[in-house]
C-alpha positions as CSV (number, residue, x, y, z in Angstrom):
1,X,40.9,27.3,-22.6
2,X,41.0,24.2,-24.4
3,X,36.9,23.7,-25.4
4,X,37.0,24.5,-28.8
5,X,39.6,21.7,-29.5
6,X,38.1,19.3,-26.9
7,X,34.4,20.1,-29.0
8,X,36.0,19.1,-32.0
9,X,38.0,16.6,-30.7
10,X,34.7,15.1,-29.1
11,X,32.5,15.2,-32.6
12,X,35.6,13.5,-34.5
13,X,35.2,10.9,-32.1
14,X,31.9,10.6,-33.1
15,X,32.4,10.6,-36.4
16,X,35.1,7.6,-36.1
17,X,32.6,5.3,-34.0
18,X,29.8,5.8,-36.6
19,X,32.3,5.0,-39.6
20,X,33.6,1.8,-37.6
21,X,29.9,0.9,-37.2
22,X,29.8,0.8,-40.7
23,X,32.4,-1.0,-41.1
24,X,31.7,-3.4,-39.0
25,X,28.7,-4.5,-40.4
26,X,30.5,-4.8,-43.3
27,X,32.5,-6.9,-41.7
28,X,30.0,-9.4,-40.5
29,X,28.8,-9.4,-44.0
30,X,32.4,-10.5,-45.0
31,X,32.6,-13.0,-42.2
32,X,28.8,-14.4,-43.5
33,X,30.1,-14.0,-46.7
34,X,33.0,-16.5,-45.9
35,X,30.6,-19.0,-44.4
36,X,28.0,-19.0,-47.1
37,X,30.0,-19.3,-50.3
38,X,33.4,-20.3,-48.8
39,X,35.6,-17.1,-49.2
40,X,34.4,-16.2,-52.4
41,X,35.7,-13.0,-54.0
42,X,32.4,-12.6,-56.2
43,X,29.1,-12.6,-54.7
44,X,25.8,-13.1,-56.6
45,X,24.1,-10.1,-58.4
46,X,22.5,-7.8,-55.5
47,X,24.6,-8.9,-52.5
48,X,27.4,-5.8,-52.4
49,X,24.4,-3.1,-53.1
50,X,22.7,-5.2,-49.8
51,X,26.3,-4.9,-47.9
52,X,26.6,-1.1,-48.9
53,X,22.9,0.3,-48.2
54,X,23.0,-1.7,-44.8
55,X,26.6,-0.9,-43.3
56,X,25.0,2.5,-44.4
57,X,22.1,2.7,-42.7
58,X,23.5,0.7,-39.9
59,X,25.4,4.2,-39.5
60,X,22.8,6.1,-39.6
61,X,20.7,4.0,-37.0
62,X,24.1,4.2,-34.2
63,X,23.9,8.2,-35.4
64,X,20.1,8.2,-34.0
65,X,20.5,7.0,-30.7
66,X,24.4,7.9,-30.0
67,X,26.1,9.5,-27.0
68,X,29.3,10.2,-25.9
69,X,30.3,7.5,-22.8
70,X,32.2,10.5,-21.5
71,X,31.5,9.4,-18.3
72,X,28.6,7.5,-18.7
73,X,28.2,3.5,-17.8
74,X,28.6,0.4,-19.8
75,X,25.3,-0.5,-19.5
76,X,24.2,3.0,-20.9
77,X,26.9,2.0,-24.3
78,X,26.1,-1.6,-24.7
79,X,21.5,-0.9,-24.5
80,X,22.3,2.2,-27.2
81,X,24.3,-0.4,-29.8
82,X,22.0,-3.2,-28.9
83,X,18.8,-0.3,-29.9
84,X,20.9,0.5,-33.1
85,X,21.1,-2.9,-34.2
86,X,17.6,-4.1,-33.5
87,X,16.5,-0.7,-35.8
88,X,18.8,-1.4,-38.6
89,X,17.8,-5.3,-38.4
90,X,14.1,-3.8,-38.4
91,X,14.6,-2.3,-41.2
92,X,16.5,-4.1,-43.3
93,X,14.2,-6.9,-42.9
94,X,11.2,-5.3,-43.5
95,X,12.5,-4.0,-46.8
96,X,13.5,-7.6,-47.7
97,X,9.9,-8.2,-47.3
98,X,7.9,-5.7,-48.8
99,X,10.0,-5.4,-51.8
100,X,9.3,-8.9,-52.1
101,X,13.5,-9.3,-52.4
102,X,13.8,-11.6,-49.5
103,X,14.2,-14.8,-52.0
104,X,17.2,-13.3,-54.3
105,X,19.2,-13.6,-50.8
106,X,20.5,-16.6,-49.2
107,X,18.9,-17.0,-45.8
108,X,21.9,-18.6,-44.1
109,X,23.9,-15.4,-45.3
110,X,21.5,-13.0,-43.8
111,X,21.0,-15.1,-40.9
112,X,24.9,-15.4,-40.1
113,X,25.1,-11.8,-41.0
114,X,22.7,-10.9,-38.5
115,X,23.8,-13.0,-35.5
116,X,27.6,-11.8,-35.8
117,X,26.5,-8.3,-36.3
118,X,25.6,-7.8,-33.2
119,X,29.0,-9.2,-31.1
120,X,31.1,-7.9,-33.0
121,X,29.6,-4.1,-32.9
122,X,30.0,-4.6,-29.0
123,X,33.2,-5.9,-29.0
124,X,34.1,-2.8,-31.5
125,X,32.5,-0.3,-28.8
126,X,34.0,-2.2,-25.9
127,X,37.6,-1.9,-27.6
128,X,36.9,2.0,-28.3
129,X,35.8,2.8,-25.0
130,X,38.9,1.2,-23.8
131,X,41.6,3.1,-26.1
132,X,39.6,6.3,-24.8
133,X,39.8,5.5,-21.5
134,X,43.4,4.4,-21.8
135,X,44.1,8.2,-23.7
136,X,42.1,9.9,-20.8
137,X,44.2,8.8,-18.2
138,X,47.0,10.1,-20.1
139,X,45.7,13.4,-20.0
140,X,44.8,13.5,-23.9
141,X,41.4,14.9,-24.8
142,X,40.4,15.3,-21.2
143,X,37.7,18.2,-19.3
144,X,39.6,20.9,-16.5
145,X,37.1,21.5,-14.3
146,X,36.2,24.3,-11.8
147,X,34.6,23.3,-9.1
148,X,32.6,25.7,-6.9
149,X,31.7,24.4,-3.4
150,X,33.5,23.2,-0.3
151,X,32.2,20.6,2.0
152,X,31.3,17.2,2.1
153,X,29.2,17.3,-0.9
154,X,32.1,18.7,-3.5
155,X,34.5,16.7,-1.6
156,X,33.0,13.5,-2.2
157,X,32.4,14.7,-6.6
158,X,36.3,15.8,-6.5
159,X,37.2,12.2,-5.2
160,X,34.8,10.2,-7.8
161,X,36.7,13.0,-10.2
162,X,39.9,11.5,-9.3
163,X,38.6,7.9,-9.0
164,X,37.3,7.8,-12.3
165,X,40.3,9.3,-14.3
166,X,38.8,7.5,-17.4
167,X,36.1,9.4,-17.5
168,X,38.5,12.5,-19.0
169,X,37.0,14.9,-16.3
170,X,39.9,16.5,-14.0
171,X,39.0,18.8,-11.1
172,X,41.7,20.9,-11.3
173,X,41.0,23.9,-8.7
174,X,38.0,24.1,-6.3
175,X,37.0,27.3,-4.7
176,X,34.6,28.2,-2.2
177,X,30.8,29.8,-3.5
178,X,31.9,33.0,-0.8
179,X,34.4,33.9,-2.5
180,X,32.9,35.6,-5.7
181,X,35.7,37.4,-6.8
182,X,38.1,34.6,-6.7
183,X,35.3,32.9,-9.0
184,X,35.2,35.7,-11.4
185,X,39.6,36.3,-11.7
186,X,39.3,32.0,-12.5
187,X,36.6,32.2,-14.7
188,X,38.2,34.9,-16.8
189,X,41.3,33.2,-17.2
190,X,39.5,31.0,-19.4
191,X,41.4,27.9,-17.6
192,X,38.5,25.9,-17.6
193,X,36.4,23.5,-19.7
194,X,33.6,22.9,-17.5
195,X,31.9,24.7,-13.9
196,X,30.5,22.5,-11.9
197,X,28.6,24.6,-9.0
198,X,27.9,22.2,-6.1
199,X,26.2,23.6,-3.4
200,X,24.0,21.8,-0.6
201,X,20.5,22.9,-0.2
202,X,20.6,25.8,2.7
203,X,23.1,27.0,0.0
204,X,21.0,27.8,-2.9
205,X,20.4,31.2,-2.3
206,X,24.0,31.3,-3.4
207,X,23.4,30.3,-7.0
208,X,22.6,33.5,-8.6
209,X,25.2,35.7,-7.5
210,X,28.1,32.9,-8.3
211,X,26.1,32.5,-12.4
212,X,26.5,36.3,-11.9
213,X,30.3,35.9,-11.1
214,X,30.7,33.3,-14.0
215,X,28.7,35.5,-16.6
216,X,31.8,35.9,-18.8
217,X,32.9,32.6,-18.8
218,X,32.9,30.7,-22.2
219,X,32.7,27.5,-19.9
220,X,30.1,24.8,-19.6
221,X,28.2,25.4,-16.5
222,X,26.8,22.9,-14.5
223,X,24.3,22.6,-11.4
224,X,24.8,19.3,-9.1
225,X,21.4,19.4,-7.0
226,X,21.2,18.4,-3.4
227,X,19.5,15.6,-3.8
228,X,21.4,12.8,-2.0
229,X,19.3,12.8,0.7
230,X,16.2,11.7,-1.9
231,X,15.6,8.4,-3.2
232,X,15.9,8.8,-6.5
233,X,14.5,6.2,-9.5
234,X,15.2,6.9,-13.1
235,X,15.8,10.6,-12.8
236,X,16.4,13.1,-15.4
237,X,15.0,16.3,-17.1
238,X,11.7,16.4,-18.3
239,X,10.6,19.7,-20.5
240,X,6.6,20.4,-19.9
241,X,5.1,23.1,-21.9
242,X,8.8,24.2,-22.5
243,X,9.5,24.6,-18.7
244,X,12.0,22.1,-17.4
245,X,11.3,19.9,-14.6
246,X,13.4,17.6,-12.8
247,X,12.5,14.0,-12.4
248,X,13.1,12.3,-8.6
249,X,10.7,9.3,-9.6
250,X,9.9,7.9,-12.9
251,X,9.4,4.9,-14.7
252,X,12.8,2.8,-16.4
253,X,10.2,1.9,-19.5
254,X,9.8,5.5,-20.9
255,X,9.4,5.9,-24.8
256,X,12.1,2.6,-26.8
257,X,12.4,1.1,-23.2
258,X,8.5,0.5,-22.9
259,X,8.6,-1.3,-26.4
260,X,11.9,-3.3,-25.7
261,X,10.7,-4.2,-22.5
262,X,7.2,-5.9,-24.2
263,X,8.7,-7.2,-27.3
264,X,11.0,-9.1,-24.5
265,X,8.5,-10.8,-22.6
266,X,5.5,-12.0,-25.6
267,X,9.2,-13.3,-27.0
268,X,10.3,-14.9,-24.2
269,X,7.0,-16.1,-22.8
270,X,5.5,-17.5,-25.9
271,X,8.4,-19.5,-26.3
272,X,8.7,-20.8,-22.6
273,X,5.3,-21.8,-22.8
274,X,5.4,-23.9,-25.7
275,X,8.7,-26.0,-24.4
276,X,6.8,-26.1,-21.0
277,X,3.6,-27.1,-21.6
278,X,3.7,-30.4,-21.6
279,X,4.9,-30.3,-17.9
280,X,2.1,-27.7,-16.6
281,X,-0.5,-30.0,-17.7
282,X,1.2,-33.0,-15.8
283,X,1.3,-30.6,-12.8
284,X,-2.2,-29.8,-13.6
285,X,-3.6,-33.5,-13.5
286,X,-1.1,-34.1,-10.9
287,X,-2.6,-30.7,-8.4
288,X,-6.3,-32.2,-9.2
289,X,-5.7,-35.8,-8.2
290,X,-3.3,-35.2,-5.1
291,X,-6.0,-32.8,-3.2
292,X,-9.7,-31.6,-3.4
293,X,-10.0,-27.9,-4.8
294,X,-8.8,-26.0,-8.3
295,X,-6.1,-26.2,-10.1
296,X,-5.1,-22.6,-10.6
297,X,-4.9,-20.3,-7.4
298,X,-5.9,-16.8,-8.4
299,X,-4.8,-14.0,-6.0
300,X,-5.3,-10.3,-6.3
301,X,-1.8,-8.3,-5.9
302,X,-0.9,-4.8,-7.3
303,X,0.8,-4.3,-10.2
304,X,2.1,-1.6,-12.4
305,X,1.1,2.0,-11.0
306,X,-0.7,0.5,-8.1
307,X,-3.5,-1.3,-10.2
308,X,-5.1,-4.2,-9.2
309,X,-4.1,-7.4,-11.0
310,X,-4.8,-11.3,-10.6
311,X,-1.9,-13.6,-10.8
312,X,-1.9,-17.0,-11.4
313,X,0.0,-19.7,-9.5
314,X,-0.6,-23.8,-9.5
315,X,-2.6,-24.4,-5.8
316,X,-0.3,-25.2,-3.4
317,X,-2.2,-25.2,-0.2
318,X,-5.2,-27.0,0.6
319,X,-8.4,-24.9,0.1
320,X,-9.2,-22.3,2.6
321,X,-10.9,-18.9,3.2
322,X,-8.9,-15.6,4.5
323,X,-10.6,-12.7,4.7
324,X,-8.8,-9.7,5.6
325,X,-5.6,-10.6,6.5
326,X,-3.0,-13.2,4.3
327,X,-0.9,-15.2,6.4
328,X,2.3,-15.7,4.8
329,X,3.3,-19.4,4.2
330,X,5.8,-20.7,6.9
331,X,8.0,-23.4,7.4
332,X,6.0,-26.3,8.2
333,X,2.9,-24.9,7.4
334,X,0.2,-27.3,7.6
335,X,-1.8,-25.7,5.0
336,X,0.7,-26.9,2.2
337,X,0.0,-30.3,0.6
338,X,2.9,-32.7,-0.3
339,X,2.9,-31.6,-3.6
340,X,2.5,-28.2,-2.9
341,X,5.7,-28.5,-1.0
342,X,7.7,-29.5,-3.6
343,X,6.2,-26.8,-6.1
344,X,6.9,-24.2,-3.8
345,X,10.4,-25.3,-3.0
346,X,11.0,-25.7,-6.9
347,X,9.2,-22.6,-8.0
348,X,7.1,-24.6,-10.2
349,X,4.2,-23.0,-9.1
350,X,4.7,-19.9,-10.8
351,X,4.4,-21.3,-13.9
352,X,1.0,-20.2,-14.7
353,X,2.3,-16.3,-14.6
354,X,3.6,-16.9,-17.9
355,X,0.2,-16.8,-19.0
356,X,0.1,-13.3,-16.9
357,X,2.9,-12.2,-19.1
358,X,0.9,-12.7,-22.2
359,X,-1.9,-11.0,-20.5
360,X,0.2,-8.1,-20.5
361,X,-0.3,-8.1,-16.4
362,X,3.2,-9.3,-15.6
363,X,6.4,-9.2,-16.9
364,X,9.1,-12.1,-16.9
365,X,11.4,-10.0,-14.7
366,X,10.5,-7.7,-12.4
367,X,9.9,-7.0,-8.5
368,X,8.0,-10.3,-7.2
369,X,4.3,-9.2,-6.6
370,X,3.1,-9.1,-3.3
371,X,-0.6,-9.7,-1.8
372,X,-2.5,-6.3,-1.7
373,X,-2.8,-6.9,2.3
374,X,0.7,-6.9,2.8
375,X,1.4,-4.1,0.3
376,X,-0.5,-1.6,2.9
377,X,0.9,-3.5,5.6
378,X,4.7,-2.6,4.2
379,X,4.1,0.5,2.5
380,X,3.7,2.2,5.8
381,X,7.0,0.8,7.3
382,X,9.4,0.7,4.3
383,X,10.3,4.2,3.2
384,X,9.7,4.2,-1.2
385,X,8.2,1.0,-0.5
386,X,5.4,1.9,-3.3
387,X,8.2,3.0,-6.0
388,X,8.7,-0.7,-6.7
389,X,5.7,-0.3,-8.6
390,X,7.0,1.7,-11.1
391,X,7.3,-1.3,-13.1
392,X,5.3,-4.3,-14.1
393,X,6.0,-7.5,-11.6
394,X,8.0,-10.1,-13.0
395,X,7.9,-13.9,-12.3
396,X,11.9,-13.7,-11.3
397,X,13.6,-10.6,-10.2
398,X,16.9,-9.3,-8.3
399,X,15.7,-10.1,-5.4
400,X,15.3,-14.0,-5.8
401,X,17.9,-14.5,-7.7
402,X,19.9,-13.0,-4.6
403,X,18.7,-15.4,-2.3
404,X,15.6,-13.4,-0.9
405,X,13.2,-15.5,-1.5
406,X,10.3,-17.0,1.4
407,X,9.2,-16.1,4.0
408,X,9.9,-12.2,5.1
409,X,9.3,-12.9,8.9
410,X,10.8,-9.7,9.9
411,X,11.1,-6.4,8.9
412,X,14.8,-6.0,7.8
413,X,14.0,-9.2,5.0
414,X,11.4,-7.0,3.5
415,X,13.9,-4.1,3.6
416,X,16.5,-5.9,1.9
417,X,14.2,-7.3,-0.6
418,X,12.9,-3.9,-1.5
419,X,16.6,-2.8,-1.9
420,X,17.4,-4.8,-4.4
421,X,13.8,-4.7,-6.5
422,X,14.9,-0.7,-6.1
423,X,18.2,-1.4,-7.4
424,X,16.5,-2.9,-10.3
425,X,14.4,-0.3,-10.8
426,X,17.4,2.1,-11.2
427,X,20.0,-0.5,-13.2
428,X,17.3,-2.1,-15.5
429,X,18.0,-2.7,-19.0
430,X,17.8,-5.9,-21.3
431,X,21.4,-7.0,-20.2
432,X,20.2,-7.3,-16.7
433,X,17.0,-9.4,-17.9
434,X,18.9,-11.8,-19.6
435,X,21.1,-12.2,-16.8
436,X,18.5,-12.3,-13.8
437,X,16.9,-15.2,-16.5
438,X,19.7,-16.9,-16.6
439,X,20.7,-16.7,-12.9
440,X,17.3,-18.0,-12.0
441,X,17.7,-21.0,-14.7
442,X,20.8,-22.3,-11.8
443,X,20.1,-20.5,-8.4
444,X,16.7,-18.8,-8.8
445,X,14.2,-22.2,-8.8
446,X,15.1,-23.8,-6.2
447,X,15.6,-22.3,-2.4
448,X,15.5,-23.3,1.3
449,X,13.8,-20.0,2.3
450,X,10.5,-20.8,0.1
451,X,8.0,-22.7,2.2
């Protein structure tokens, strides 16, 4: 069995990543260093002790929050080096102002050293996970792996085994939960790195007597639940009063996330606002003068956890009263004014929700809110329907910037649309924001679906 040289293999790994960390902030320091004084060999009194402590810490921050991306996803890599770098930044910038040191530094060095820290820690980790990769396929530091479990199920893990090759797991034998004694001759050949005991539900009663059969194995054991036939959003394990529990529904903004997620969109929204002001209040004047009524439209719709919010949009329609239904807008709907017609086709009249944002109500991406009316209209209909509430609503979101947009005249639209706010749900991490922002900047504003 090769586990005690693949565990030390694995924590030199380790080890190696954190030191390049270090040195690549180093690095950046050396490439700031270049730009502020011109290639100098001798900085100023203070700068190398600033280098040191930070490349340090820096190391100490990626230690924190580190995994192994045996495995795992780029997204997973890239949000845990982004988190490392915001920390260390954190840090390092609040000593530089308590200490009241901040002024023996040159503030284009630190600024330059900041903004090239962070592309050039990625591109170290991106160029890491590649040699890895490129060494797993090889065979070198990789995971045998006993499978337990015949049938569609383990079938279907062996092949993403195969698929995945990077990973550095290999299924090398797979045996059927029956046969007990076949288990126990494999385990104790001490073969194996890993155990992976896949079994679908009517199976479970299997369980104990194959962890009986494995008892003197040295492996790592591992239970796949059956739980493909469960929508499943954010899952994991969650220990309650020390009993472990597993999640089929949670939140994406759990502990860092939650902060990440807020400092995100008082960021982004304060500064939107301020470059956009100047046309909200000519779309203000512009709403009052065109058509009798307010200028703001204020709706109820449900946001985070099922509360009650009100959202903000520039009025659109001409004034009206529904009581207990809300009619969706529709292509030549003769409740829309001119104008309105041209905000709603632009998307400028979800401006306003930036101010929701700021609120705390919204968030700048997110699932699109819908009326509370159609909310218990769809929620009986759309199977997990609810679960895209798991999450503030955002002013842009998957959906739109996929083209689902308008009017959802039928019920497949809505099912699509819920897909992809699901998706969302299950993908989400600041890379995605940024990219569903900047997707909507060219293809999310404007649409021929939005009446």
């Amino acid at each position: 069995m090769k586990t005690g040289r693949l565990k030390q293999g694995s924590a030199i790994v380790s080890n190696i990543i954190l030191l390049l960390d270090a040195l690549t902030v180093w690095q950046a320091a050396e490439l700031a260093t270049w730009l502020r004084f011109g290639g100098s060999s001798t900085l100023p009194l203070g700068y190398d002790s600033l280098i040191v402590a930070t490349s340090l810490l820096a190391m100490l921050c990626s230690s924190l929050v580190y995994q192994s991306f045996r495995g795992g996803s780029w997204q997973a890599m890239y949000g845990r080096v982004v988190l490392a770098w915001v920390i260390t930044i954190g840090l390092l910038l609040s000593w530089l102002f308590f200490s009241k040191s901040s002024e023996a530094y040159s503030r284009l060095f630190v600024g330059t050293w900041i903004a090239s820290m962070l592309p050039l820690l990625l591109l170290q980790r991106t160029l890491v996970m590649q040699a890895l990769r490129w060494l797993h396929r090889r065979g070198v530091n990789t995971r045998e792996v006993l499978l337990i479990g015949k049938g569609p199920m383990s079938n279907d893990l062996a092949k993403r085994a195969r698929e995945a090759s990077w990973s550095g797991f290999k299924v090398t034998r797979q045996v059927s939960a029956n046969d007990l004694a076949r288990i126990t001759q494999l385990a104790s050949d001490a073969t194996y790195d890993e155990v992976w005991i896949n079994l679908p539900a009517h199976e479970a009663s299997s369980i104990p007597a194959v962890l009986d059969a494995l008892k003197h194995s040295a492996a790592d054991i591992r239970v796949v639940p059956d739980l493909l036939t469960y929508r499943m959003i954010n899952h994991g394990v969650t220990f309650i009063m020390g009993v472990p529990m597993l999640d089929i529904s949670g939140s994406a903004l759990g502990g860092i996330n939650r902060l990440i997620k807020q400092i995100e969109d008082y960021v982004l929204a304060s500064i939107i606002l301020l470059m956009i002001s100047p046309l909200m209040l000519g779309i203000a004047a512009a709403v009052k003068l065109t058509s009798p009524g307010p200028v703001i439209f204020r709706q109820k719709r449900h946001g985070w956890g099922g509360e009650e919010i009100v959202v903000y949009k520039f009025r659109s329609m001409a004034v009206h009263q529904e009581h207990d239904k809300v009619t969706q807008a529709t292509k030549n709907d003769a409740r829309i004014t001119p104008l309105g017609a041209f905000l709603r086709r632009t998307s400028l009249d979800e401006l306003p929700q930036f101010i929701n944002v700021l609120q705390g109500r919204m968030s700048i991406v997110g699932p699109r809110p819908h009326a509370v009316q159609h909310n218990h209209y769809y929620k009986e209909l759309i199977p997990n329907y609810m679960l895209r509430h798991k999450m503030k609503p955002g002013i842009t979101g998957w959906a739109q910037v996929n083209g689902l947009r308008g009017e959802t005249d039928t019920i497949d639209k809505m099912k699509w649309r819920v897909e992809y706010d699901l998706h969302y749900l299950e993908h989400w991490s600041v890379w995605l924001d940024l990219r569903i922002v900047f997707l909507t900047v060219f293809k999310g504003f404007v649409n021929k679906n939005a009446y």
